[in-house]
C-alpha positions in Angstrom: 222.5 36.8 161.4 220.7 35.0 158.7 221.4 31.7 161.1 219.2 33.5 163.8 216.5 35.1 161.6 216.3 31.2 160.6 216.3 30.0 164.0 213.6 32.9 164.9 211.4 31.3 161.9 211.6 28.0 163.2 211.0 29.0 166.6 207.3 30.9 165.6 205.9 28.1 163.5 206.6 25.5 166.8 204.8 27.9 168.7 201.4 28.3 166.4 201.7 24.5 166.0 201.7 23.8 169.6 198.8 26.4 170.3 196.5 24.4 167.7 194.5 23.5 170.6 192.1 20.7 169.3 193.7 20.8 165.7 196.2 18.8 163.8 199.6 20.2 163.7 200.7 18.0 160.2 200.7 21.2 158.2 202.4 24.5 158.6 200.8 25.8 154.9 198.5 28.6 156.2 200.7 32.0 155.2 197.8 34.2 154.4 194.9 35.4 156.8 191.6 34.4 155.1 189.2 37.3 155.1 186.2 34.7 153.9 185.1 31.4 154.0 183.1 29.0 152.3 181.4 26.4 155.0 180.1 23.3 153.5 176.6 21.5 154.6 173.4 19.3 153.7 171.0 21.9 153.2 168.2 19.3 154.7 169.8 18.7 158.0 167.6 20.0 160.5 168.2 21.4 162.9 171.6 22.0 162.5 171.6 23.8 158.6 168.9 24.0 156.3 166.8 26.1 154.0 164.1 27.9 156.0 160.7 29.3 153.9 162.4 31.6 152.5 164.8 29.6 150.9 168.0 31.0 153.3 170.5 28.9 155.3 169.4 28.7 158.9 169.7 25.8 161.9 171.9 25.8 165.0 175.1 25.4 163.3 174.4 28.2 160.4 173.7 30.5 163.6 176.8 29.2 165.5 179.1 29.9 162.3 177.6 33.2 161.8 178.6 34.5 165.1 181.9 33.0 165.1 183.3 34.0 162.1 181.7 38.5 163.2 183.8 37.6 165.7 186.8 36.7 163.1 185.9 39.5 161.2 185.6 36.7 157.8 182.4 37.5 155.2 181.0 34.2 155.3 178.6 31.8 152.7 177.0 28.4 152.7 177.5 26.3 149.9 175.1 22.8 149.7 177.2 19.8 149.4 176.6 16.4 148.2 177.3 15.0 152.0 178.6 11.7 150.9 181.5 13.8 149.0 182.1 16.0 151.8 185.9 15.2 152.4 186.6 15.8 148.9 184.8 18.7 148.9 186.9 20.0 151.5 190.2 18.9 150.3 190.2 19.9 146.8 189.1 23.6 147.8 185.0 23.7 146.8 184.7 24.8 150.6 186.6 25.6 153.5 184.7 24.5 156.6 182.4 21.5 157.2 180.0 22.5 159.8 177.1 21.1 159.9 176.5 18.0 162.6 179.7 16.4 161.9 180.6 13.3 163.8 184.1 13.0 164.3 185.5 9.4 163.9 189.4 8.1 163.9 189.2 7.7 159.9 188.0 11.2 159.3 190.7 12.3 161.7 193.4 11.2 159.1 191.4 13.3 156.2 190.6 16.4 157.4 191.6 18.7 160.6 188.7 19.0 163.5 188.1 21.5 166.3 187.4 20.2 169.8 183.9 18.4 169.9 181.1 21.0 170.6 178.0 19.0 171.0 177.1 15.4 171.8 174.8 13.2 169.8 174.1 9.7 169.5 172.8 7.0 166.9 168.9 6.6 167.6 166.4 3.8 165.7 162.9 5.7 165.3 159.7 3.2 163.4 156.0 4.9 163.2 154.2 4.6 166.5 152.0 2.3 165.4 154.6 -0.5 164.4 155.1 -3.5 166.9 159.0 -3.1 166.8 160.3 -2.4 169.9 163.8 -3.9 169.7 167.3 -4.1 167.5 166.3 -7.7 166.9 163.0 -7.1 166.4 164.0 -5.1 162.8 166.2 -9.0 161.8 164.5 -9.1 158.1 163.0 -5.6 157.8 164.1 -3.0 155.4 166.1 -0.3 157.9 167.1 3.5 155.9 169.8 5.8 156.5 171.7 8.6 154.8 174.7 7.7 152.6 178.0 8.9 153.8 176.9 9.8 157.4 178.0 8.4 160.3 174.8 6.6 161.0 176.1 4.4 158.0 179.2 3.9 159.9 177.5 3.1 163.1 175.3 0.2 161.6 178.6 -1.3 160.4 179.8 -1.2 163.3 177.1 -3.2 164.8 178.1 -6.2 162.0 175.2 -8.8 163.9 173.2 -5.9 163.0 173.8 -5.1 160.0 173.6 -8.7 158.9 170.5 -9.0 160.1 168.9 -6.5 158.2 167.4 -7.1 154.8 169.6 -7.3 152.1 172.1 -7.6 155.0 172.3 -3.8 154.6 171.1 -0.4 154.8 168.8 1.3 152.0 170.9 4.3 151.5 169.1 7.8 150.6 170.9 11.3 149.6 169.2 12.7 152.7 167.3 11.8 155.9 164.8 14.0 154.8 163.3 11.0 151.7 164.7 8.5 154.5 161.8 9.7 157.0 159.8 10.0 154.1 160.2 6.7 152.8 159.3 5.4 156.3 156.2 7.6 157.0 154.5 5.5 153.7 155.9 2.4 154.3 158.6 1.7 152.7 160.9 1.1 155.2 160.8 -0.1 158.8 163.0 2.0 160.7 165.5 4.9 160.5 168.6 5.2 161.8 170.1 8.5 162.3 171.5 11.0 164.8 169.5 12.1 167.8 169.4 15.7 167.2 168.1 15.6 163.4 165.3 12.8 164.2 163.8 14.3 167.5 163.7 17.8 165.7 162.1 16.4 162.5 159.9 14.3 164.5 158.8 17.3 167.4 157.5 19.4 163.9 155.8 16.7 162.5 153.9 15.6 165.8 156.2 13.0 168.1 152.8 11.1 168.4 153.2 10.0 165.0 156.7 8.2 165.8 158.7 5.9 168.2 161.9 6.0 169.0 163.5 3.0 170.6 165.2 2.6 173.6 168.4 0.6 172.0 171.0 3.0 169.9 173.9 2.5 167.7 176.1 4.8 170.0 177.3 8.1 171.2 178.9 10.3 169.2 180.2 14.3 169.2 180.3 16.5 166.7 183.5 19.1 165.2 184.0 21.5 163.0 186.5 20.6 160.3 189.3 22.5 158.2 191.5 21.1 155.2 195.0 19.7 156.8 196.4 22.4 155.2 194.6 24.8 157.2 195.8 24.6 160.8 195.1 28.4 161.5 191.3 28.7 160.2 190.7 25.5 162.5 192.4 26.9 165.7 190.6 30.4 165.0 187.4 28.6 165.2 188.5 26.4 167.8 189.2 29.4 170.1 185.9 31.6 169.1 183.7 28.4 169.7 185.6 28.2 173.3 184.9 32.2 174.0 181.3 31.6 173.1 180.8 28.8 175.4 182.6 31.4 178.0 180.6 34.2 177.2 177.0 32.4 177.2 176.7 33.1 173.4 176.9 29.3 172.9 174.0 28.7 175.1 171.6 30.9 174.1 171.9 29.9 170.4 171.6 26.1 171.6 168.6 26.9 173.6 166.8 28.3 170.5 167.1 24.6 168.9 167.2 22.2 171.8 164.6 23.6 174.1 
């Protein structure tokens, strides 16, 4: 008997692991539902979390985690993060969820557990409208900003003749996009490199006359929502709420509110 009850065992965690649709299956650790969660994000990352007038978490990812995890039945906060520490963060326990714009990439796949990818984005260059840059080569010598620890730092490393030919042969790295666009709106810097759905939102509130994006990029990109490796279940729960959303139209409607 206690050969079978074994076998049983054996035979239910192969079948949760194989059902992790989207999710690493490396860990088999998750014995206790979690009845909250602590979701991780840059409070200045518009549109997809940030503090509104009020001073309360809002943007198309807050809303998207809000509904999805009613539908889990978990109480659910939103804890700022230095972003540059985010993996830690998530590994040593601060938070339980990164959701907030999160590009996956193959080295973030070996540090922390994603969901399938849920939106698309891509690595734009925006300069004021009045500057006479038009091109990546154009910006060979100028001072080019970015956010440390995002994957628009990543991107521009990729691009190593880029990079290279940047001054300093490197990025000016800020804590946020936010002083980034700042920075170049008084002239500090050149251009900005960041992802698509941050700079066209900050630019559409602060007047897209004012700004120019160029045509070249750094690359497409999606984003997922990420778990611990130890926390296969919490990651496939989300995985399959996101999916039911998408089914239901819920996913839609919330994306239309911040993407019109």
């Amino acid at each position: 008997m206690k050969g079978l009850k074994r076998l049983a065992v054996l035979v239910s965690t192969l079948l949760l692991t194989v059902t992790a649709v989207g999710c690493s299956n490396k860990s088999t650790s998750d014995t206790q539902e979690q009845k909250s969660v602590v979701v991780g994000y840059d409070n200045t990352f518009v549109p997809m979390g940030f503090l509104d007038d009020k001073g309360e978490a809002t943007g198309f990812d807050v809303e998207l985690a809000r509904e999805a995890f009613k539908r889990l039945d978990k109480e659910v906060t939103f804890q700022s993060i230095d972003w540059s520490m985010k993996e830690t963060e998530l590994n040593s326990g601060n938070i339980d969820v990164l959701w907030n714009g999160y590009t996956i990439t193959n080295e973030r796949k070996e540090q922390v557990n994603f969901t399938d990818p849920y939106i698309e984005n891509k690595q734009i260059i925006v300069v004021m409208a009045n500057s006479d840059l038009s091109t990546k080569a154009d910006l060979a010598g100028k001072e080019v900003g970015t956010q440390q620890g995002s994957s628009s730092v990543e991107a521009i490393e990729a691009d190593e003749a880029f990079q290279k030919s940047l001054s300093g042969e490197k990025p000016l790295l800020y804590d946020t996009f936010d002083k980034a666009l700042r920075d170049l709106e008084i002239g500090r810097l050149n251009a900005v490199v960041g992802d698509e759905v941050l700079i066209k939102y900050y630019i559409s509130q602060k007047g897209s006359e004012k700004y120019k994006v160029l045509e070249e990029d750094l690359g497409e990109e999606e984003y997922g929502i990420a778990t611990a490796k130890t926390n296969t279940e919490l990651c496939k729960q989300i995985n399959d709420v996101i999916k039911e959303m998408k089914d239901d139209g819920t996913f839609d409607k919330i994306y239309n509110k911040w993407f019109k």
